[in-house]
mmJSON file of the N, C-alpha and C atoms, coordinates in Angstrom:
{"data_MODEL":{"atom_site":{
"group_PDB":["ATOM","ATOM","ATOM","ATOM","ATOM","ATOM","ATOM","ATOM","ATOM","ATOM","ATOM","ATOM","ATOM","ATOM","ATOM","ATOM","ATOM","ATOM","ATOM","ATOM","ATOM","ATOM","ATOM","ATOM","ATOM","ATOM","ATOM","ATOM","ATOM","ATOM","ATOM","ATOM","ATOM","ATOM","ATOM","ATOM","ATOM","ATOM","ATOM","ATOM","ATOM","ATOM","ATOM","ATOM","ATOM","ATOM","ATOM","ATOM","ATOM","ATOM","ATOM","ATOM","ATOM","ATOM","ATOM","ATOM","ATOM","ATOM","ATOM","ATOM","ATOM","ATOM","ATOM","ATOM","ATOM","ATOM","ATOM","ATOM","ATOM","ATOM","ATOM","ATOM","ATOM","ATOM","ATOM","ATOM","ATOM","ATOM","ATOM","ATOM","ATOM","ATOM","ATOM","ATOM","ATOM","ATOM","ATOM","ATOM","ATOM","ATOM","ATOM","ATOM","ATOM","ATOM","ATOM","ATOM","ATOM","ATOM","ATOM","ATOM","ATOM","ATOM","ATOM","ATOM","ATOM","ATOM","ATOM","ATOM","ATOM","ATOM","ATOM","ATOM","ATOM","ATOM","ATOM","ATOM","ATOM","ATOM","ATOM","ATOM","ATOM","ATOM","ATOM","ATOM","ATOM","ATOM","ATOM","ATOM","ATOM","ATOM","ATOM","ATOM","ATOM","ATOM","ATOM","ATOM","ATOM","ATOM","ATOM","ATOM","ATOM","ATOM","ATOM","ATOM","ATOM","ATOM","ATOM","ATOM","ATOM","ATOM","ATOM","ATOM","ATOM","ATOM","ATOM","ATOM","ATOM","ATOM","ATOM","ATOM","ATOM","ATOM","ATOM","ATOM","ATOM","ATOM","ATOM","ATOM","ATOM","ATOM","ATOM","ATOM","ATOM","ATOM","ATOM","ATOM","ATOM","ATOM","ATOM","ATOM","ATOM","ATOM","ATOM","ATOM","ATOM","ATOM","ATOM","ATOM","ATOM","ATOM","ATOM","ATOM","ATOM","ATOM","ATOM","ATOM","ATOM","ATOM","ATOM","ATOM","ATOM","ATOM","ATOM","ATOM","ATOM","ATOM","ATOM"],
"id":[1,2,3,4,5,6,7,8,9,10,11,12,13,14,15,16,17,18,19,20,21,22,23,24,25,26,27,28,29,30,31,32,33,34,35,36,37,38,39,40,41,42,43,44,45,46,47,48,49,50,51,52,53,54,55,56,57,58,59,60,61,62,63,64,65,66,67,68,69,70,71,72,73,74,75,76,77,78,79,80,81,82,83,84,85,86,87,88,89,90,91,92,93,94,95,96,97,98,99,100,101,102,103,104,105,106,107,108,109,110,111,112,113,114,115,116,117,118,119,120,121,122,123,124,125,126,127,128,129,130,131,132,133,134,135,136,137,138,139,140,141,142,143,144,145,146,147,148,149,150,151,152,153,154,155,156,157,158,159,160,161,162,163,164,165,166,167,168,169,170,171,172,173,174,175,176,177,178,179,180,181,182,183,184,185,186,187,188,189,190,191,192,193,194,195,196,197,198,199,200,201,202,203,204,205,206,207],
"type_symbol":["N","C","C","N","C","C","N","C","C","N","C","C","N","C","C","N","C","C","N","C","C","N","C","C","N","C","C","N","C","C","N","C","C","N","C","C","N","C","C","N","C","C","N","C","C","N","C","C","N","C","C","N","C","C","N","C","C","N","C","C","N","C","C","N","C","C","N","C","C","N","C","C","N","C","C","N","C","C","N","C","C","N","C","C","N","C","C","N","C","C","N","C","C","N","C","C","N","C","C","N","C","C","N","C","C","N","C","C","N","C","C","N","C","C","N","C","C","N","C","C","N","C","C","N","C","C","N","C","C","N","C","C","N","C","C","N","C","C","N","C","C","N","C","C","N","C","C","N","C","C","N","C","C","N","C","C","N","C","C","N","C","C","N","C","C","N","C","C","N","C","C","N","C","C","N","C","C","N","C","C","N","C","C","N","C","C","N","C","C","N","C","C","N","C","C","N","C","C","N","C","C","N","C","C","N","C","C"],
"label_atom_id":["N","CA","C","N","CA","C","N","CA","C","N","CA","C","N","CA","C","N","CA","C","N","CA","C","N","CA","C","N","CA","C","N","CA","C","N","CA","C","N","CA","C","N","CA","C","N","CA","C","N","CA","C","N","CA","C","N","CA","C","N","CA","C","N","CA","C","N","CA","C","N","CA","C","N","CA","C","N","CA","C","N","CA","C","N","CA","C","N","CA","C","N","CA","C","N","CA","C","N","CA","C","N","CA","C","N","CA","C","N","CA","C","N","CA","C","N","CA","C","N","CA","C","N","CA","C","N","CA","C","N","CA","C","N","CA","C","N","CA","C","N","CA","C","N","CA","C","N","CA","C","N","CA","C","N","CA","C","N","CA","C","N","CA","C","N","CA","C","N","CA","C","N","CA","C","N","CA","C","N","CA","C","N","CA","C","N","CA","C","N","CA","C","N","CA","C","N","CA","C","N","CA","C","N","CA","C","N","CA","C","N","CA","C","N","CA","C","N","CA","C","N","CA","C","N","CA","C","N","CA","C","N","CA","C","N","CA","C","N","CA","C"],
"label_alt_id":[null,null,null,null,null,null,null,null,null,null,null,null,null,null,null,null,null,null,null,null,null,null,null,null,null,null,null,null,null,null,null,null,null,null,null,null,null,null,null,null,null,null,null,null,null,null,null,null,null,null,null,null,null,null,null,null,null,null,null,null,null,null,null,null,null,null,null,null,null,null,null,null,null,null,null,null,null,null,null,null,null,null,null,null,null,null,null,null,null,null,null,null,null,null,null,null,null,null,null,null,null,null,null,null,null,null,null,null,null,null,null,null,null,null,null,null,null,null,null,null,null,null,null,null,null,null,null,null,null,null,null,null,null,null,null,null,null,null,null,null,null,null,null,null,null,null,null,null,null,null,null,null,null,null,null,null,null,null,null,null,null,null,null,null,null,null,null,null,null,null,null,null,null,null,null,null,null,null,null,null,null,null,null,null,null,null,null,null,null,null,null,null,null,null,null,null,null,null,null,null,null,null,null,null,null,null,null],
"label_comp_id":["UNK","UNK","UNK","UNK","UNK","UNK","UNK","UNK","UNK","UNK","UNK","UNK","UNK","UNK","UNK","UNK","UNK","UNK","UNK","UNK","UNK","UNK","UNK","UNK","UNK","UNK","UNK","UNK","UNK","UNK","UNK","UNK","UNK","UNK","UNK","UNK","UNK","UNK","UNK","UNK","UNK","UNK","UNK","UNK","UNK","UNK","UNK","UNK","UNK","UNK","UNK","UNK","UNK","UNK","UNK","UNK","UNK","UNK","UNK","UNK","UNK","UNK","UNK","UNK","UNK","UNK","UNK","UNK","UNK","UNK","UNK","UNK","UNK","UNK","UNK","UNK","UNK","UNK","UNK","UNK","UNK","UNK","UNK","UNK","UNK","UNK","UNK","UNK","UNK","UNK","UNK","UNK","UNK","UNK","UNK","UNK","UNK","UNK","UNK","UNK","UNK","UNK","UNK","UNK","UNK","UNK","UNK","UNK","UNK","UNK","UNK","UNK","UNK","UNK","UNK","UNK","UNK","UNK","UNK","UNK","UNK","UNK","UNK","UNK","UNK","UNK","UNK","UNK","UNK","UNK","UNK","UNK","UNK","UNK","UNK","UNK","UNK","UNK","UNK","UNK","UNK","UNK","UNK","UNK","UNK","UNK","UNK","UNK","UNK","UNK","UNK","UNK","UNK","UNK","UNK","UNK","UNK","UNK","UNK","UNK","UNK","UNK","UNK","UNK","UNK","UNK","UNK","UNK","UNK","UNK","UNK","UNK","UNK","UNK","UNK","UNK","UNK","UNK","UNK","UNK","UNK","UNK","UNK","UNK","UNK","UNK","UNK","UNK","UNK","UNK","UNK","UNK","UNK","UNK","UNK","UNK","UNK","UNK","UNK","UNK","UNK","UNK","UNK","UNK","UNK","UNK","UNK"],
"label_asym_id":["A","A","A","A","A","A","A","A","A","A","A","A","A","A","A","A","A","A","A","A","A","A","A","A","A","A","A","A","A","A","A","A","A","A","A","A","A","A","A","A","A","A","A","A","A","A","A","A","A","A","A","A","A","A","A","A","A","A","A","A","A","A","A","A","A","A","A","A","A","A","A","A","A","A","A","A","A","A","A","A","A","A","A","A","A","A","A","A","A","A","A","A","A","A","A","A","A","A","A","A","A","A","A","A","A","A","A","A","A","A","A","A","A","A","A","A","A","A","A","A","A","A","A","A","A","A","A","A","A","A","A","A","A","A","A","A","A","A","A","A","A","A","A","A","A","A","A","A","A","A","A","A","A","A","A","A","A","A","A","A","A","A","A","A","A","A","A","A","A","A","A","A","A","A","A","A","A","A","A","A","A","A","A","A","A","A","A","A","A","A","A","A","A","A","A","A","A","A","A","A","A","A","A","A","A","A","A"],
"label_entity_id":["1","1","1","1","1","1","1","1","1","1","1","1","1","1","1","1","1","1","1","1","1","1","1","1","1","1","1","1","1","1","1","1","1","1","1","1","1","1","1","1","1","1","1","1","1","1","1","1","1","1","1","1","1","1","1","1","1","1","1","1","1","1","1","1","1","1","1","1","1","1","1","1","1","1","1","1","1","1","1","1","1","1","1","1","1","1","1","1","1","1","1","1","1","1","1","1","1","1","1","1","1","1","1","1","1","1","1","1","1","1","1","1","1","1","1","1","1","1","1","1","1","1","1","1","1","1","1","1","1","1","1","1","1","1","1","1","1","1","1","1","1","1","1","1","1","1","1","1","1","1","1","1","1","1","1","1","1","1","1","1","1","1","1","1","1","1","1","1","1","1","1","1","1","1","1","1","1","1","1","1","1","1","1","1","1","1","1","1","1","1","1","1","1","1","1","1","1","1","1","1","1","1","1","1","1","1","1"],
"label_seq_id":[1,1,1,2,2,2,3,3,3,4,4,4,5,5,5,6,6,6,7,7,7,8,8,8,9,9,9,10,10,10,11,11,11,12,12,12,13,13,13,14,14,14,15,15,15,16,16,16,17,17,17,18,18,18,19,19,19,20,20,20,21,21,21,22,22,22,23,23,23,24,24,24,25,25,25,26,26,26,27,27,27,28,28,28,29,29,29,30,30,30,31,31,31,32,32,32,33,33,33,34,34,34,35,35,35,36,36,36,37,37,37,38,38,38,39,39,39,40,40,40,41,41,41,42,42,42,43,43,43,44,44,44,45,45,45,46,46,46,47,47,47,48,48,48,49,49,49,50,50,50,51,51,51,52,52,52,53,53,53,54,54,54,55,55,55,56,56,56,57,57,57,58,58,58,59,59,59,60,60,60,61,61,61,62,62,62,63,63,63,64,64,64,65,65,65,66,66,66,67,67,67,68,68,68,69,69,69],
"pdbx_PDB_ins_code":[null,null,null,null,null,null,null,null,null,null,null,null,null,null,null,null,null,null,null,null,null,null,null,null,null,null,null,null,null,null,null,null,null,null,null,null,null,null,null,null,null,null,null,null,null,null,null,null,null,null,null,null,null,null,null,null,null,null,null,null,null,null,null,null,null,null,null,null,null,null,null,null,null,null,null,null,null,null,null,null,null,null,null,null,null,null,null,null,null,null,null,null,null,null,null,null,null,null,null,null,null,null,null,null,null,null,null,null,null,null,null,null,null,null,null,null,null,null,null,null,null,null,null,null,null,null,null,null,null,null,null,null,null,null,null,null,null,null,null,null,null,null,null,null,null,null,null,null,null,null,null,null,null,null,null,null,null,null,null,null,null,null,null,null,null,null,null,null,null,null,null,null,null,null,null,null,null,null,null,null,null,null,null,null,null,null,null,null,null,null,null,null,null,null,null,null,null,null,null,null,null,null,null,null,null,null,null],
"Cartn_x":[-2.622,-2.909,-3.98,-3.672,-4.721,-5.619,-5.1,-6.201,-5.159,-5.834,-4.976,-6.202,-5.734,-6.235,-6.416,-7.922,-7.381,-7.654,-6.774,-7.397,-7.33,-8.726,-8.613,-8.621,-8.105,-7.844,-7.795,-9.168,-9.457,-8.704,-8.614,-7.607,-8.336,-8.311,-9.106,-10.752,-10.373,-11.315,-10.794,-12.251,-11.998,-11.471,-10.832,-9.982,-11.218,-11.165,-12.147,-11.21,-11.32,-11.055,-11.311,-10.853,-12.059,-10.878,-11.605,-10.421,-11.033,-10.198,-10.491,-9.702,-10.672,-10.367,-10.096,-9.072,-8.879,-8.319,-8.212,-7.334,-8.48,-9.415,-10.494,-10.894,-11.48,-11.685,-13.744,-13.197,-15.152,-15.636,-17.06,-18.042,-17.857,-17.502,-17.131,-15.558,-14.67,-13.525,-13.45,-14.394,-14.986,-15.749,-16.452,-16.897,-15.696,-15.235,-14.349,-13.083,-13.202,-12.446,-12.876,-14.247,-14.84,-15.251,-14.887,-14.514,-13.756,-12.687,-11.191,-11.614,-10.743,-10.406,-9.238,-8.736,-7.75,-7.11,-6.222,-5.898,-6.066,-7.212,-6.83,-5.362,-5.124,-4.617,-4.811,-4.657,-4.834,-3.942,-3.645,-2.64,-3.424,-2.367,-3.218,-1.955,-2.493,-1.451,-1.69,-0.995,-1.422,-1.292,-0.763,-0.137,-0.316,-1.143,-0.465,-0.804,0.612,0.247,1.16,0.725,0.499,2.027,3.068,3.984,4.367,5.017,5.142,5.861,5.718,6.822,6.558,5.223,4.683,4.158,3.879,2.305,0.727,0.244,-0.949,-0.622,0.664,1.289,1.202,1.497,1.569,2.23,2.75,3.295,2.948,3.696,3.385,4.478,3.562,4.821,4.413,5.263,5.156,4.167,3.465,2.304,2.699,1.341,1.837,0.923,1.339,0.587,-0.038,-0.799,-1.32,-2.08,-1.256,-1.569,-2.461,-3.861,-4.418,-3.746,-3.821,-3.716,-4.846],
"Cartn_y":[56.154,57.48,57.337,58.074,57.884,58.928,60.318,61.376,62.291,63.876,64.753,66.086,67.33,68.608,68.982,69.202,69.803,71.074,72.203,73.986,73.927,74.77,75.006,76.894,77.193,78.782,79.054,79.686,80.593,81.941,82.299,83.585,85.003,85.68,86.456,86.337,85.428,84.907,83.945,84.143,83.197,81.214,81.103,79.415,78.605,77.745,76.671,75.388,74.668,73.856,72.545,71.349,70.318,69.42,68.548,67.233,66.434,65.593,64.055,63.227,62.095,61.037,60.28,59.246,58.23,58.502,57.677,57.254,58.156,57.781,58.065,59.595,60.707,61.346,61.275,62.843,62.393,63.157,63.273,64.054,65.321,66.084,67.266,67.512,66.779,67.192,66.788,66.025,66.06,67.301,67.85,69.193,70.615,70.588,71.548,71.192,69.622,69.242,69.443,69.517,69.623,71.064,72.143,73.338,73.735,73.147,73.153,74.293,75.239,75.97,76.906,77.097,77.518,78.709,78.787,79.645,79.145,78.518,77.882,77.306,76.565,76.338,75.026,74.053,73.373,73.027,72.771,72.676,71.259,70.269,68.807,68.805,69.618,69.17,68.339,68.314,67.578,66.048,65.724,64.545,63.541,62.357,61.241,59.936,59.269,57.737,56.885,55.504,54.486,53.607,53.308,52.758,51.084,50.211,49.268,48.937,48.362,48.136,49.313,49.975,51.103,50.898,50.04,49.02,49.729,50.532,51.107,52.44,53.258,54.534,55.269,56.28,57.135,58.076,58.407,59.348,60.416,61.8,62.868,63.215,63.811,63.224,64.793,65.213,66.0,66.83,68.115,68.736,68.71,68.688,69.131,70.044,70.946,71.86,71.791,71.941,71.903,73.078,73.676,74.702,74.36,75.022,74.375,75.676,74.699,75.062,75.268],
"Cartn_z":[70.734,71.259,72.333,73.575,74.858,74.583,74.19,74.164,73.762,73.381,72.759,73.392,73.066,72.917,71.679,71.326,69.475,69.664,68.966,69.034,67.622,67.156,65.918,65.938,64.745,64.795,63.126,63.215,61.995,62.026,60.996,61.12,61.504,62.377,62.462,63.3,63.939,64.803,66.125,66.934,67.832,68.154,69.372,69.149,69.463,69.115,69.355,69.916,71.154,71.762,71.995,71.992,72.366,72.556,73.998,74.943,74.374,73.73,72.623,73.262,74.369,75.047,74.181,74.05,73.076,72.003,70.9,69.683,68.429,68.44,67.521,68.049,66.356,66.946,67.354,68.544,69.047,68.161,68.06,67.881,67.189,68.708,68.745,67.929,68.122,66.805,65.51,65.314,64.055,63.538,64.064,64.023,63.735,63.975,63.832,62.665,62.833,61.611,60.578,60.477,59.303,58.661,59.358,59.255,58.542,58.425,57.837,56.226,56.115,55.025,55.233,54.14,53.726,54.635,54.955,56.266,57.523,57.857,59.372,59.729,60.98,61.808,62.68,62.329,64.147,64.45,65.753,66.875,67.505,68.106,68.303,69.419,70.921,71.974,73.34,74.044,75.429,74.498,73.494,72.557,74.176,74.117,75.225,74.704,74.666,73.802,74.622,74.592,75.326,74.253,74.792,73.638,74.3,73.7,74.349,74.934,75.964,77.389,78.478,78.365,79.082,79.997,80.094,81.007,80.84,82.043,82.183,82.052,81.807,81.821,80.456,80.083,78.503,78.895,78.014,77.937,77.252,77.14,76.488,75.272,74.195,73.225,71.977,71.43,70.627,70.321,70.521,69.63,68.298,67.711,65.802,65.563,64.531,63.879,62.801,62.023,60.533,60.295,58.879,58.23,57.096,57.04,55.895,54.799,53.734,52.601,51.437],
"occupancy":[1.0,1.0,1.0,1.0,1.0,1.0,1.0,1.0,1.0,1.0,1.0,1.0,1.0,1.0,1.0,1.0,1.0,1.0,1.0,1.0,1.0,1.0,1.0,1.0,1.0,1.0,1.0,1.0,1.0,1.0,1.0,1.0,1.0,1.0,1.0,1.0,1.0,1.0,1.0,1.0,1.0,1.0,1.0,1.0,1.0,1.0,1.0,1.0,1.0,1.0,1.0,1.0,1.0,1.0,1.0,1.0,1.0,1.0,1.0,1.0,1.0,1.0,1.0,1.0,1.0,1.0,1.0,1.0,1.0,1.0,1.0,1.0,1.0,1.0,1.0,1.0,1.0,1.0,1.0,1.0,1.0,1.0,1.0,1.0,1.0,1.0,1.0,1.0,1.0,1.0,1.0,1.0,1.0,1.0,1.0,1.0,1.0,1.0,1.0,1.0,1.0,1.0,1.0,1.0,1.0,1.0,1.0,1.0,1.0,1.0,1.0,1.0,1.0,1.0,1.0,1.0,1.0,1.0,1.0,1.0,1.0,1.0,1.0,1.0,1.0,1.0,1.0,1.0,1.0,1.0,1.0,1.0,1.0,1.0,1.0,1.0,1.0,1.0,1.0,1.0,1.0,1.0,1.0,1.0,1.0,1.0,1.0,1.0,1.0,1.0,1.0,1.0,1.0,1.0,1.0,1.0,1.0,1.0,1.0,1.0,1.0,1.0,1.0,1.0,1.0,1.0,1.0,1.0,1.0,1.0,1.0,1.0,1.0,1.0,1.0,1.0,1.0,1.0,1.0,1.0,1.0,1.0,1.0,1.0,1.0,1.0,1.0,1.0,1.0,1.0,1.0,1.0,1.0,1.0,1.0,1.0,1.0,1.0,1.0,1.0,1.0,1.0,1.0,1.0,1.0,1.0,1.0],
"B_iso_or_equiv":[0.0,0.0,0.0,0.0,0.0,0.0,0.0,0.0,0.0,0.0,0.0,0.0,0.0,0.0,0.0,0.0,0.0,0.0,0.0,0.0,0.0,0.0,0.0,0.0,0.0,0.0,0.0,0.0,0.0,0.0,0.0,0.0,0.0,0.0,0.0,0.0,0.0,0.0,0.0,0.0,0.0,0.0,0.0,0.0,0.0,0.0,0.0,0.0,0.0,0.0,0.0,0.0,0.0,0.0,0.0,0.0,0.0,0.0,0.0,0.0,0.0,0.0,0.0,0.0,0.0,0.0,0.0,0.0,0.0,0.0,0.0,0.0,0.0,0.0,0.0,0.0,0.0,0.0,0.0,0.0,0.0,0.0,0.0,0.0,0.0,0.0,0.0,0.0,0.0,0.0,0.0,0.0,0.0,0.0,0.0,0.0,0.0,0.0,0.0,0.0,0.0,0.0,0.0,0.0,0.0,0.0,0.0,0.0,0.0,0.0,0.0,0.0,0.0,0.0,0.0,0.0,0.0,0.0,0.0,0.0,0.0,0.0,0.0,0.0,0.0,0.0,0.0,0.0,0.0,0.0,0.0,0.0,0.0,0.0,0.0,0.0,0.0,0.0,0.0,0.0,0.0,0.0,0.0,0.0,0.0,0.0,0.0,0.0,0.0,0.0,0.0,0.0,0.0,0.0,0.0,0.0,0.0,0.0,0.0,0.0,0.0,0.0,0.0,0.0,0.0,0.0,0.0,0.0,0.0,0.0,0.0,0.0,0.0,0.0,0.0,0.0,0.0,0.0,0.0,0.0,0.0,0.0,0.0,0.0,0.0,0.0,0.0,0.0,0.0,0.0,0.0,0.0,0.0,0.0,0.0,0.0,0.0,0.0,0.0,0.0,0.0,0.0,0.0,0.0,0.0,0.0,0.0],
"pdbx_formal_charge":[null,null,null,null,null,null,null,null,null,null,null,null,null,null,null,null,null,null,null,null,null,null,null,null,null,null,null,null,null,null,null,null,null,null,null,null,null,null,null,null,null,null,null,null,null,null,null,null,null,null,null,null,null,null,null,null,null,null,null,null,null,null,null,null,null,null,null,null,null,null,null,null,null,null,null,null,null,null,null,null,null,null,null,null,null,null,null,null,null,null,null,null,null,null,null,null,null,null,null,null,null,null,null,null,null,null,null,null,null,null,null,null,null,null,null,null,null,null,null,null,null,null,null,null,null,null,null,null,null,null,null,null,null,null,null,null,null,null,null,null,null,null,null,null,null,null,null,null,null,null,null,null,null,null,null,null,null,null,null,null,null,null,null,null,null,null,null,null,null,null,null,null,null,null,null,null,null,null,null,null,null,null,null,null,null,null,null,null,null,null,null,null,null,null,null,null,null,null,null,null,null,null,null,null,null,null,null],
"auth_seq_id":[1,1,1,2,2,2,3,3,3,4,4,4,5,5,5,6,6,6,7,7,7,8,8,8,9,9,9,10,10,10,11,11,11,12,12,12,13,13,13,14,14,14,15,15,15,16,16,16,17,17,17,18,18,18,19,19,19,20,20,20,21,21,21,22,22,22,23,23,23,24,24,24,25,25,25,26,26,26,27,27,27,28,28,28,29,29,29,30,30,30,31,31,31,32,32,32,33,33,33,34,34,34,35,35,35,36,36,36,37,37,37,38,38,38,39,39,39,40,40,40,41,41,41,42,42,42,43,43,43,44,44,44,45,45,45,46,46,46,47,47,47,48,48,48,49,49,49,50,50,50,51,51,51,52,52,52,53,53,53,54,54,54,55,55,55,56,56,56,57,57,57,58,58,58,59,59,59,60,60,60,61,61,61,62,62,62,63,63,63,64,64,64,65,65,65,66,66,66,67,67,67,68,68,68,69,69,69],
"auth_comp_id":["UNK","UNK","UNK","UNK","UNK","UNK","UNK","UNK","UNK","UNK","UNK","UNK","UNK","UNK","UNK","UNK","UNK","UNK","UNK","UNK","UNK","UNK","UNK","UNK","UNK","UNK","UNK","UNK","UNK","UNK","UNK","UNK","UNK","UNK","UNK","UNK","UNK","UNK","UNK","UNK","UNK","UNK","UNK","UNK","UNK","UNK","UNK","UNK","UNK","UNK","UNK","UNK","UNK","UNK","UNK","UNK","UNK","UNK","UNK","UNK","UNK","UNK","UNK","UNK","UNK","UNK","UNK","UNK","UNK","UNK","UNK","UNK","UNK","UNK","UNK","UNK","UNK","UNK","UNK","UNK","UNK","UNK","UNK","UNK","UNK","UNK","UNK","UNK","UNK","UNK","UNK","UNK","UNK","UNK","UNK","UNK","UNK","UNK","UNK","UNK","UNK","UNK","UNK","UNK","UNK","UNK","UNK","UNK","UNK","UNK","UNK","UNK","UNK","UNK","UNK","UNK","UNK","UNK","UNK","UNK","UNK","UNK","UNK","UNK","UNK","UNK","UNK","UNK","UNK","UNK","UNK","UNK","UNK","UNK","UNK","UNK","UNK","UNK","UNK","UNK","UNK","UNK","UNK","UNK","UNK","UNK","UNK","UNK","UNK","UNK","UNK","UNK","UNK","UNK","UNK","UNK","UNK","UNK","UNK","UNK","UNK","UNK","UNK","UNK","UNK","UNK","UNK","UNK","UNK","UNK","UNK","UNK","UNK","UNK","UNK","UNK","UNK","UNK","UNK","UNK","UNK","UNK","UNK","UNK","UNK","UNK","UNK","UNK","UNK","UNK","UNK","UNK","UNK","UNK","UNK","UNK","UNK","UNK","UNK","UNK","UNK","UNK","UNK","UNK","UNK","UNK","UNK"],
"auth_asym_id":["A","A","A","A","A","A","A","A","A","A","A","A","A","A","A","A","A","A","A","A","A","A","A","A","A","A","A","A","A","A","A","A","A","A","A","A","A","A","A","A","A","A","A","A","A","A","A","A","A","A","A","A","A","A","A","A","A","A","A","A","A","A","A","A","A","A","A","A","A","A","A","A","A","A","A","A","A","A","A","A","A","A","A","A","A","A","A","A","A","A","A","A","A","A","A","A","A","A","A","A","A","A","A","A","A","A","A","A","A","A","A","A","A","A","A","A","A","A","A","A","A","A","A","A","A","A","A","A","A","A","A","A","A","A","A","A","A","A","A","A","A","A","A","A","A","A","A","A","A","A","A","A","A","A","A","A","A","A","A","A","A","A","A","A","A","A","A","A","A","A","A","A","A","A","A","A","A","A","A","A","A","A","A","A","A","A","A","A","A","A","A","A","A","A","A","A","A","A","A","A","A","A","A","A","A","A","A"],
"auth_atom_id":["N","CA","C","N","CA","C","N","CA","C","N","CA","C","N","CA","C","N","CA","C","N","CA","C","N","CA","C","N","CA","C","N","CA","C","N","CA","C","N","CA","C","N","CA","C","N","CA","C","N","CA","C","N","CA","C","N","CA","C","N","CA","C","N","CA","C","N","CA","C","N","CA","C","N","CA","C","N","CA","C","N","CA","C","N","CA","C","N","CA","C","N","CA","C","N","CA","C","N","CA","C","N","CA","C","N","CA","C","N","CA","C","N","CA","C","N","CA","C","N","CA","C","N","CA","C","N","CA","C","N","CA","C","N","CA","C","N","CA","C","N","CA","C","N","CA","C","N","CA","C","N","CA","C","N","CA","C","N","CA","C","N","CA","C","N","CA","C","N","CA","C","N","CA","C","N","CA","C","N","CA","C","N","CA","C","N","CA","C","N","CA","C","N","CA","C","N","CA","C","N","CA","C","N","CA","C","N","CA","C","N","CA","C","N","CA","C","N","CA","C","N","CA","C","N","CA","C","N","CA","C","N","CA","C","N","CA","C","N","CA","C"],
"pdbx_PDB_model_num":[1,1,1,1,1,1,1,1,1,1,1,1,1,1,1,1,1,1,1,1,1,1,1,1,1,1,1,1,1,1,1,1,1,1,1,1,1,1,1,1,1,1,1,1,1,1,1,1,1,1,1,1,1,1,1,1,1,1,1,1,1,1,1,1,1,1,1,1,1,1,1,1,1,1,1,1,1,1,1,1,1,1,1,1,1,1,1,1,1,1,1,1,1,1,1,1,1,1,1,1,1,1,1,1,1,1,1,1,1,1,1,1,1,1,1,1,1,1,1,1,1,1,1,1,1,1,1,1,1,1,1,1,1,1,1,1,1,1,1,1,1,1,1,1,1,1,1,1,1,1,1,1,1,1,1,1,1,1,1,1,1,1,1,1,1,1,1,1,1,1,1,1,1,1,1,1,1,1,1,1,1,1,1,1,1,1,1,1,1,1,1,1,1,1,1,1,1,1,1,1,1,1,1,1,1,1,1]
}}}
């Protein structure tokens, strides 16, 4: 994974956003990950990963959603 978009979305409230350069998450989406309760939402888009036989290129590849439970 090169980097992603994470939105997190509490229900009934405002989105929270954050551009996560790289494979690992940063700082800041750790923060909001750690938010996580029951009813949220995150959305993990702008998906871009590096596959083999790619060279220096990535591609864009699926958003996913997760419903907390």
């Amino acid at each position: 994974i090169a980097g992603f978009t994470l939105v997190y979305q509490p229900p009934r409230e405002d989105l929270e956003e954050v551009v996560n350069v790289g494979q690992a998450f940063l700082p800041a989406s750790k923060a909001i990950i750690n938010k996580a309760k029951p009813g949220d939402t995150y959305y993990f888009n702008n998906v871009r990963a590096k596959c083999p036989g790619d060279g220096n290129s990535t591609r864009k590849i699926n958003p996913m959603v997760f419903k907390i439970r």
